[in-house]
Residue, then its C-alpha position, 0 to 999 in steps of 0.5 A: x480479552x484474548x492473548x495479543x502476543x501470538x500471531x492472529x490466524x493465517x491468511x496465507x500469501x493471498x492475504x490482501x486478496x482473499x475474498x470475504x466469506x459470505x455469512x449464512x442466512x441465520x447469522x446474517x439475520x442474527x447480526x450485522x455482518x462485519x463486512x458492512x461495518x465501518x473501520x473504526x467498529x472493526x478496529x475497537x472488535x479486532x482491538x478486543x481480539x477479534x480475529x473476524x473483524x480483522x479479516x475483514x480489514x486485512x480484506x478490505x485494505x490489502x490491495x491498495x497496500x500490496x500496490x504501495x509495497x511493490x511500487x516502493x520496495x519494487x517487486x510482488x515477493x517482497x511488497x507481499x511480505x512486507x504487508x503480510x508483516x505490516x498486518x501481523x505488526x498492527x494486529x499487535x498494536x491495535x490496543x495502541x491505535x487511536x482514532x485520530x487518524x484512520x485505520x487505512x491512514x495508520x496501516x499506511x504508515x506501518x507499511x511504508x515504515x516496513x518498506x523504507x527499513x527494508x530499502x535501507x537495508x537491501x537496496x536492489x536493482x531494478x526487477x522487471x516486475x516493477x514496470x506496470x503492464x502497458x495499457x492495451x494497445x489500439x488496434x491502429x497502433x503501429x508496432x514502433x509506436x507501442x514499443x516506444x510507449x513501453x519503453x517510455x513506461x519502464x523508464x518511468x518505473x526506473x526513474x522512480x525507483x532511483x528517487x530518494x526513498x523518501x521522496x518516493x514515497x509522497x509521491x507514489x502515496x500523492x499521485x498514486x494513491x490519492x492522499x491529501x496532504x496531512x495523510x501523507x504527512x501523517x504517514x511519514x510522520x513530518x509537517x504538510x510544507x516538508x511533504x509539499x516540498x519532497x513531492x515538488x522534489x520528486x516531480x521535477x526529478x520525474x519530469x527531467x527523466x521523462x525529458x527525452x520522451x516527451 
């Protein structure tokens, strides 16, 4: 088994972005590619110290991390390290990692960990790449119309970030990324009726912000 306590090889910044190497003709007639293997697979291999099969999983779950760092902690540079942290902590505790929740499920969880630490400890001001892109706008759209929507959409970016961390987070992870409840509640280590109740929190928070443009 190889030595756990260093770091595994660097991805660099682009780390949940960088896309899989394709494998050559040989060793795709030799082998299944890790590509086409499943989660738990990867996460026995890369458990053993195999640094391939965690490339894969970096690959395949980095977006939709990056995505929930930066809706929490409220910018890319930020969002971007704390993954970037969150992977170099998992590859360490693979040999930790049971299987009765999913890999995804469980990077989840040590990401917003990551997060929520670093919004206890650096609390920040709303950045301006917090605000999501507006969708493009129709062609018949009059200029007063798409500025109003876009107002509409930074004060919806503002008033996330003012929730309660805690609250947050099950909603971004319910509503954003589409986790059933006992995920969630794996996630933030509580019972599914105290996510019920943050998420109720949060939206009735959200609907009030978003009172004077409906």
């Amino acid at each position: 088994m190889r030595d756990r306590t260093r770091s595994p090889p660097s991805y660099g910044a682009d780390l949940p972005l960088r896309p899989a190497p394709q494998p050559t003709a040989d060793v795709a007639a030799d082998q299944d590619s890790p590509s086409d293997l499943d989660d738990s697979v990867l996460a026995v291999r890369a458990s053993e110290g195999d640094e391939e099969a965690f490339a894969v999983l970096v690959r395949r779950h980095g977006s939709r991390l990056l995505a929930l760092a930066q809706h929490l902690l409220g910018n890319r540079a930020d969002a971007e390290d704390a993954v970037q942290d969150s992977f170099l902590s998992a590859w360490r505790r693979l040999p930790e990692f049971r299987h009765g929740a999913s890999f995804g499920t469980w990077m989840y969880r040590i990401v917003t960990n990551r997060c929520l630490n670093a919004l206890r400890h650096r609390p920040r001001p709303l950045p301006l790449d917090v605000i999501p892109e507006p969708a493009a706008a129709d062609a018949d759209s009059s200029p007063p119309r798409v500025a109003e929507s876009d107002a509409a959409t930074a004060a919806l970016a503002r008033a996330l970030l003012e929730l309660r961390p805690d609250l947050r987070v099950c909603w971004v992870l319910r509503e954003l990324h589409g986790l059933r409840y006992e995920e969630i509640a794996h996630v933030m280590g509580s019972s599914e009726q105290t996510v019920r109740g943050r998420l109720f929190r949060a939206r009735r928070a959200l609907t009030e912000a978003m009172r004077p443009w409906r």
